[in-house]
C-alpha positions in Angstrom: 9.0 2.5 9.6 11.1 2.2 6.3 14.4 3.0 8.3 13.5 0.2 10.4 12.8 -2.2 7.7 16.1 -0.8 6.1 18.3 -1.6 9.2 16.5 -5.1 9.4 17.2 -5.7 5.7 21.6 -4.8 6.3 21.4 -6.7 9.5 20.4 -10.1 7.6 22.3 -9.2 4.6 25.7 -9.5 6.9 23.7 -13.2 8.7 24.0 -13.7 5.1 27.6 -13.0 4.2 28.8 -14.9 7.0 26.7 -18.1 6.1 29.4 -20.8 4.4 27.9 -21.4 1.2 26.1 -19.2 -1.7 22.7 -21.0 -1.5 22.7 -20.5 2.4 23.5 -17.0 2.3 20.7 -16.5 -0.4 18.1 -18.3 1.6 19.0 -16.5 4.8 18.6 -13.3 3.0 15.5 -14.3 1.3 13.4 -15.6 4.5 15.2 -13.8 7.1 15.3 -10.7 5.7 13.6 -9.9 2.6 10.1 -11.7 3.3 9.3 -10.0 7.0 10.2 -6.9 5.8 7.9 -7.3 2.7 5.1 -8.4 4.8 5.6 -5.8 8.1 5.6 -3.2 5.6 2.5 -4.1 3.5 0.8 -4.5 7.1 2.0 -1.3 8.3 0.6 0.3 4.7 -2.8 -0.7 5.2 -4.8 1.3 7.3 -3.5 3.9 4.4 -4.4 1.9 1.6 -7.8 1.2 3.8 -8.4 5.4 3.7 -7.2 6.1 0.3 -9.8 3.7 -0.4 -12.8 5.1 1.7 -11.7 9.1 -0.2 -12.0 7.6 -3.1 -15.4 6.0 -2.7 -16.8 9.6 -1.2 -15.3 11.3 -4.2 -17.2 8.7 -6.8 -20.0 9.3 -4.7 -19.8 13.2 -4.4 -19.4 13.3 -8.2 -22.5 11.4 -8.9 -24.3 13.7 -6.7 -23.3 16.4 -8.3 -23.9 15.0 -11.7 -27.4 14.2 -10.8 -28.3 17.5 -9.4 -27.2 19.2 -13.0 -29.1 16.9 -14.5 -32.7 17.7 -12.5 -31.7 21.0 -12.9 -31.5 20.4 -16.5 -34.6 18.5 -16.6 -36.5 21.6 -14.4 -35.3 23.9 -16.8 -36.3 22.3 -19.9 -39.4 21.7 -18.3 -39.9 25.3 -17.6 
């Protein structure tokens, strides 16, 4: 996906070369180029960002289980 984005990035870089003033070429290589490929990629990220998220919570989770079963053993053995 990032070769992609980098091919759409050279293509409106050289829209932008060609345009006749500084500003225009700026602009076209600002919202024709720069902006989609900002927002295809964060789109294209986020079913990562969505599972990195979920592995994550189950390891919080996991680690609080595992802390409270130390601490009932702890409490059994005291007890004991």
């Amino acid at each position: 996906m990032h070769i992609a984005a980098v091919g759409w990035i050279y293509v409106t870089l050289m829209m932008a070369i060609t345009e006749e003033t500084v500003v225009a070429g700026i602009m076209t290589f600002f919202f024709y180029g720069v902006l989609p490929a900002l927002i295809i990629i964060y789109l294209g990220g986020s079913g990562q960002r969505k599972r990195r998220r979920e592995q994550e919570r189950l390891r919080a989770m996991q680690e609080r289980q595992q802390i409270a079963a130390q601490e009932d053993k702890a409490g059994t053995d005291s007890a004991t």
